[in-house]
N, C-alpha and C positions, 0 to 999 in steps of 0.2 A: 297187806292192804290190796284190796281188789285193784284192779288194773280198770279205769276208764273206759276203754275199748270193752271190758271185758264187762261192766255196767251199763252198757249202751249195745252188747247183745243181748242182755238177759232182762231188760226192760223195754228198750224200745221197739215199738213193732214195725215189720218192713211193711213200709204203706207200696210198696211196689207188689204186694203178694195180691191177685184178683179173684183167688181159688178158695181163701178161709173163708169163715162165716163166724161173728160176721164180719162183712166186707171189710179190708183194712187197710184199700186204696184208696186216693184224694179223689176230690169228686174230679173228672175230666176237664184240662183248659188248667188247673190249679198251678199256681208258679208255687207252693210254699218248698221248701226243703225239704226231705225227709228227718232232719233236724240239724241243728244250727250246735255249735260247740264254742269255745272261749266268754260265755256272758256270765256275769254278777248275779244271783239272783237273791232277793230277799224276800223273808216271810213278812206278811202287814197283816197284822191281829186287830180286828174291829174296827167299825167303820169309821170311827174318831182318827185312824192313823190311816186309814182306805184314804177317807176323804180330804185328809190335811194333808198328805202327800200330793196331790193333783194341785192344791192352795198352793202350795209353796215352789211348785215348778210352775205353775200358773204365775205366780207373783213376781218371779224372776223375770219371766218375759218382759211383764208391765214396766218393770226397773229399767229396763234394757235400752241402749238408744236407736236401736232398728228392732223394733217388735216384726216387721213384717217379714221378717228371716225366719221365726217363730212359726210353727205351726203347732195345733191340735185335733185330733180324731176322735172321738166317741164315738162307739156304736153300743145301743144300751139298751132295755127293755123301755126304762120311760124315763122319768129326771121332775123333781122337785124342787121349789127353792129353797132349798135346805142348806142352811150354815155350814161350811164347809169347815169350820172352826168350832160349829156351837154355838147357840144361843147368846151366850156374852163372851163368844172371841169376837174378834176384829174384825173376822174376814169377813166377807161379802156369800150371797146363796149362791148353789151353783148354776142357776140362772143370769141373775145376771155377772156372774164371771165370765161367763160364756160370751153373754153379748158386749163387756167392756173391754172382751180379746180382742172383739172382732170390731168395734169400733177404731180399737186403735191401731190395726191394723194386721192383726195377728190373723192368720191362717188357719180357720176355725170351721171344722165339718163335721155335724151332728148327726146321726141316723138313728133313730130309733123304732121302737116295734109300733104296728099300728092294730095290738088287738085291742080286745073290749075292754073298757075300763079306762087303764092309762093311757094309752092310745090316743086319747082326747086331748090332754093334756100335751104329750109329745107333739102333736100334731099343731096347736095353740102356741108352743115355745118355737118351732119351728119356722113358722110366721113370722115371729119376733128376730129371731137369729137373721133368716134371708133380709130382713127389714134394716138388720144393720150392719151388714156387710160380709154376714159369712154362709154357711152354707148348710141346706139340714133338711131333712125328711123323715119322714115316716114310712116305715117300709111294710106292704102288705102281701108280701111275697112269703107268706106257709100256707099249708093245707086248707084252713077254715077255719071258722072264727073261734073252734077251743085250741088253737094255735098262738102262737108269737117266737118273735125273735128275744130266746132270752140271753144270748150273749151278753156281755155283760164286760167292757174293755174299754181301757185311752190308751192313746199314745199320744206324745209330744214332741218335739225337736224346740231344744231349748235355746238361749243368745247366743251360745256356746257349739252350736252345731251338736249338743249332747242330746242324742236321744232316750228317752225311756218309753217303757210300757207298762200299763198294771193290769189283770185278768185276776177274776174273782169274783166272788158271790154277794158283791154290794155295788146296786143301782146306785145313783145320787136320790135316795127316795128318805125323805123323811122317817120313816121306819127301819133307816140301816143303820143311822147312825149312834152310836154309843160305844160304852169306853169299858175296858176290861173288868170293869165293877161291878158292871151291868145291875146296879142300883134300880129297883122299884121306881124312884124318883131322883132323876136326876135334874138339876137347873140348868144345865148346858143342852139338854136334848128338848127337840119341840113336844109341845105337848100330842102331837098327832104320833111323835113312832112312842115306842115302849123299848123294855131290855130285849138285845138281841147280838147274838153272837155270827159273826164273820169273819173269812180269812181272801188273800190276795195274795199275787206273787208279784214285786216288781222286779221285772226284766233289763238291764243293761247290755248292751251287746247285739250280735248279730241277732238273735231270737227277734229281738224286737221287729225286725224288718215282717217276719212270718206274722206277728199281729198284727204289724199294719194293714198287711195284703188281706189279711181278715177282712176287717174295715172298707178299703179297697176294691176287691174283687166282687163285693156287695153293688158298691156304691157305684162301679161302673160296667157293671153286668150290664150288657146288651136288649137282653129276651123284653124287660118287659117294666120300662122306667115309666109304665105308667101306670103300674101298680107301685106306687107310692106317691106320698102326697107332701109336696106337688109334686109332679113328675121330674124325677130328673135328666137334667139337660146340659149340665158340667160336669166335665171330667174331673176326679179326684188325681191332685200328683200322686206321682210314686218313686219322689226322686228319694226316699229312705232304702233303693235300689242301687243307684248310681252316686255319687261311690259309693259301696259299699257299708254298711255300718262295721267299724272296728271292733274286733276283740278286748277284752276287759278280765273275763276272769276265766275261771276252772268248771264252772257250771255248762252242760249240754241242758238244751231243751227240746224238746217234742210238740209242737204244736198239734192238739186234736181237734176235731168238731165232730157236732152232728147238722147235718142237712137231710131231711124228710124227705120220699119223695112227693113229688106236686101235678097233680093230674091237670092238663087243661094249658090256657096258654097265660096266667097268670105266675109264675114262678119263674127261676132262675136258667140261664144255658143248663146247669147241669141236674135240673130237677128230675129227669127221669131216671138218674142215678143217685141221687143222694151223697152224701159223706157218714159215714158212720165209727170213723176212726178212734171217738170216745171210747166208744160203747165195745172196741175188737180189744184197748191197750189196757182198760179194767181189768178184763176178765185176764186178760195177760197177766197182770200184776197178782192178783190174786194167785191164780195158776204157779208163781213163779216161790210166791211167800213160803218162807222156810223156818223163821220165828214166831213174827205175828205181823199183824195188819190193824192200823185202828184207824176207822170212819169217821167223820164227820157229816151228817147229811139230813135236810129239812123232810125226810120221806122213810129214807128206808124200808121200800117194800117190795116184796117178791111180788113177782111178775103176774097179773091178770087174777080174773075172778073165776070160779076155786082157782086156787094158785097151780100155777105150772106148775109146781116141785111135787106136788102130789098127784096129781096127775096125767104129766105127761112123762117120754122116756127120751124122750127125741132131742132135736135142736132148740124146743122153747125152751124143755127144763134146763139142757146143759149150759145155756148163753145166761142163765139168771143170776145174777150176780152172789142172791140168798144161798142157789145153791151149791156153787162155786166155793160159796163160804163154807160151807156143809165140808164139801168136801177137803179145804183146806185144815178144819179142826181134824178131821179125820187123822190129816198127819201129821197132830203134832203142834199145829199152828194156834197161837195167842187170837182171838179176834175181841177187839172192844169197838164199841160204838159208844158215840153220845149222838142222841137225838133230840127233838122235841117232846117233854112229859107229859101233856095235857093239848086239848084243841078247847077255847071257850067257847067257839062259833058248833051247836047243836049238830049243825046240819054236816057239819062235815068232820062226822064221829070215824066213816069212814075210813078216817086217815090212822085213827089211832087202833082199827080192828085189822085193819091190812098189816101196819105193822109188828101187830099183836103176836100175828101170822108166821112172822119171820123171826120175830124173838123167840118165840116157842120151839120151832124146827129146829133151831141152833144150837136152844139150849140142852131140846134133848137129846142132841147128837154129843153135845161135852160132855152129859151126864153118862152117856151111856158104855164109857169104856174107859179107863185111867190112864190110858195112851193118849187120850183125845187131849186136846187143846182148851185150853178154859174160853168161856166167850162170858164176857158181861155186856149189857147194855144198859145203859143210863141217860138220866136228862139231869138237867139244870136244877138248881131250886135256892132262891137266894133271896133274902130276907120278905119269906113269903109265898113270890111268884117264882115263874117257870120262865125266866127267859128264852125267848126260841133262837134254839141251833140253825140257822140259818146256813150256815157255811158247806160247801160241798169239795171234803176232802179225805185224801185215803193216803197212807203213810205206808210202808211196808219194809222190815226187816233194816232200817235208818239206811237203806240203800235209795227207796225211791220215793219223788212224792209225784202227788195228781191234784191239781188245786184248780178250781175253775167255777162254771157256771153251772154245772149239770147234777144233777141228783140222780140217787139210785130208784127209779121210775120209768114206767114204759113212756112215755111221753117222752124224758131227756134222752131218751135212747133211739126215735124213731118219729121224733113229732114237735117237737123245739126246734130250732138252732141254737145249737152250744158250742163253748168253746173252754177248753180246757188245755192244762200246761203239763206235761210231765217233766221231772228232772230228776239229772240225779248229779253228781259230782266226782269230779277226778278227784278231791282229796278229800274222800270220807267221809265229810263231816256237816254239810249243809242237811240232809235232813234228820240226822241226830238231833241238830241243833232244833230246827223246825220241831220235833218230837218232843225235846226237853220244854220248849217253849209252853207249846201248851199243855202239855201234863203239869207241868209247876202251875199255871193260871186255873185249873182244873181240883188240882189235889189240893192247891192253895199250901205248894210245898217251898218251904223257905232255902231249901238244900238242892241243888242238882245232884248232889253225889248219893240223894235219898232214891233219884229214878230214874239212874242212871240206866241199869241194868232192866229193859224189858219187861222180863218175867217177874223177876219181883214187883216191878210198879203195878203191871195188870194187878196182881194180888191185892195192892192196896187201891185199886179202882173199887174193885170189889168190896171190900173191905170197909171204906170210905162211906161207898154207897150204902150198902146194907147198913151201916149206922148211923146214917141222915145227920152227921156232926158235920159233916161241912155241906161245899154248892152240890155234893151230889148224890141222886137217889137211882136207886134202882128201878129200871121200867118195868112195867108188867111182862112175867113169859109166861104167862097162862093166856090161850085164849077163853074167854065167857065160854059158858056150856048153851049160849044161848046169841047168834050173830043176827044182826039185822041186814037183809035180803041187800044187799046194794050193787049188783051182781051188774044188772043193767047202768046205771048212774054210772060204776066206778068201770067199765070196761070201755064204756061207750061214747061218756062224758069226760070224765075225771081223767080217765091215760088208752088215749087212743094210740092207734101203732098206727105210723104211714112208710113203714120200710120195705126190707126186698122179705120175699114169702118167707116162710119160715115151716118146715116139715111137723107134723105135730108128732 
């Protein structure tokens, strides 16, 4: 059995290194760890289990007879009133769970993104929160307005002085939530979201403290608290510092992000550096894989229009994640994806031709030699429709995982704020476990001892899909012999880069 120590040099990356590219230091001023050791961590499958875990540590407090010892942190893209149980559970939206924390006295500090669209909304719940005793803004500290903050995180300290934390690919947004069925029609989901798949890692332990300071280091940034709304003017504690948070289990974590840089005097102390620490421990992980690697990601696309990977020789192609992948079938290595199978919205076909792009290069790099590594990619397809892969996660060789908020896109790599988890474990078996988890909800496999083994399951991915008998279908790896020009839109609009130069 691999040694711990010896899973925590072949995955995690020294954020103290300022020489690699890219960058894979904390942005400057950063207290987080280089990473945190003794935490619990567990996988949350779909937003049904995303969002009834925050219900149920939410709900503990309200039971409690000093709520005000209780605290809660979001920092989120935007938040809906969305049943945090479902349409005919019990619970309450998470609206107003927010504001009946904070009425009763709970310790309740909201931050979300202030870009176009939800933004509105965030901004309106905000209002509401400061109105009844807790604390929230809007935060309008990225690049411009095809920016936001997509982080994507709570934490809480519960009656118990128990803290946790969860990170992951589900807002509190009526379109996240749904339950492993992912049912056409479900009666517990509002009628505004549809089928959609997402994953989370909840954190116990010292980790938790490095998401707080997530949260935290935002919320009491110096530069420029009048870029957000309203401004802010209180300090967030940070006693999830003093003592301590306790040890719990055998799980290390790695806290990542991305932080953009920000021209001008609207962004953060450290916006003329950024953080980029996501985007250096991917390519690491990849880099490192020796069996296989399998994705989860609302995007999956190689980098820029014509794509780096055919294009260029330098630092853009080698940082691309597509081509990384490339090279990892090269030797050997399993790569599977599941994505999203269809876009209904015309206008952003886009998404499904960038893709197209990267399915093709992969597949014909498998094809092209019997040493290579097999690569499938696939989406959803379940009675009817195409549930969308929402989730943004990478698995590798049941050694390591990356679960968080970021996608494989120029945008999550140099033009978001993201936040992302890596783990892996002293006893072997947490992302086995993770691995097993969703291949059995995928293959709709009633056996673990059927995909157990890797390399045979990839086969039956393939296998699976190629004969449309159950949720999954193979995605297209032909690109059309015919692309529609979006050269301008998808470079300029769609995934802008705001990071350090890049050689071409």
């Amino acid at each position: 059995m691999t040694s711990l120590q010896d899973l925590k040099d072949k995955w995690f990356i020294d954020v103290s290194d300022d020489e690699a590219f890219p960058p894979q230091s904390r942005h400057p001023g950063s207290k987080l760890q280089p990473y945190t050791d003794g935490n619990q961590v567990e996988l949350l499958i779909d937003g049904a289990a995303i969002m009834g875990d925050f219900h149920y540590r939410v709900d503990d407090m309200m039971k409690s007879d000093d709520p005000g010892q209780c605290q809660i942190m979001v920092g989120a893209m935007g938040i809906d009133p969305v049943k945090l149980l479902g349409e005919k559970g019990e619970a309450k939206d998470a609206m107003t769970t927010l504001i009946e924390a904070a009425e009763a006295g709970v310790q309740v500090y909201f931050i979300g993104s202030g870009q176009v669209g939800t933004g509105i909304l965030s901004q309106s719940f905000s209002k509401k929160l400061n109105a009844s005793g807790g604390h929230a803004a809007t935060d309008h500290r990225f690049p411009d307005f095809r920016s936001s903050h997509h982080q994507k995180m709570n934490v809480t300290r519960g009656p118990a002085g128990e803290w946790a934390a969860v990170v992951g690919s589900a807002d509190f947004f009526f379109a996240r939530w749904d339950t492993p069925d992912h049912l056409p029609d479900n009666p517990n989901r509002n009628k505004k979201g549809g089928p959609t798949h997402d994953t989370a890692l909840k954190v116990r332990g010292p980790g938790v403290a490095d998401v707080a300071l997530t949260i935290s280091e935002r919320w009491n940034d110096p530069s420029s608290p009048q870029n957000t709304s309203p401004s802010i003017t209180t300090k967030m504690p940070t006693d999830f510092l003093d003592p301590p948070i306790q040890a719990v289990g055998s799980h290390s974590v790695q806290v990542l992000r991305t932080y953009p840089l920000i021209k001008g005097k609207k962004g953060f102390s450290w916006s003329p550096q950024g953080e980029y620490t996501w985007w250096a421990a991917y390519l690491n992980a990849i880099k490192q894989a020796q069996q296989y690697i399998f994705v989860e990601d609302q995007y999956f696309y190689t980098f820029h229009d014509p794509p780096y990977i055919e294009t260029s020789t330098g630092v853009k192609r080698d940082t691309d994640f597509v081509y990384q992948m490339g090279e990892a079938l090269k030797r050997g290595v399993d790569v599977v994806a599941v994505v999203p199978g269809r876009n209904f919205k015309p206008w952003k076909n886009y998404e499904i031709q960038q893709r197209k792009r990267a399915a093709q290069y992969l597949s014909e790099i498998a094809a092209s030699n019997s040493s290579h590594g097999n690569f499938v990619i696939c989406y959803l397809h379940i009675g009817g429709n195409d549930p969308v892969v929402h989730s943004k996660l990478l698995l590798v060789d049941d050694e390591y995982a990356l679960i968080g908020s970021a996608n494989l896109c120029e945008r999550s790599i140099a033009f978001h704020s993201e936040l992302q988890l890596g783990v892996v474990d002293g006893e072997n078996q947490l992302v086995r476990d993770m691995r097993l988890a969703l291949w059995a909800e995928h293959l709709e496999s009633e056996s673990l001892e059927e995909i157990s083994d890797s390399r045979s399951a990839v086969q039956q991915f393939y296998d699976t899909a190629a004969a449309e008998s159950g949720r999954l279908r193979l995605f297209p790896s032909q690109r059309p012999r015919f692309e529609v020009p979006y050269r301008f839109l998808f470079n300029q609009i769609v995934e802008p880069y705001s990071g350090p130069e890049r050689e071409s």
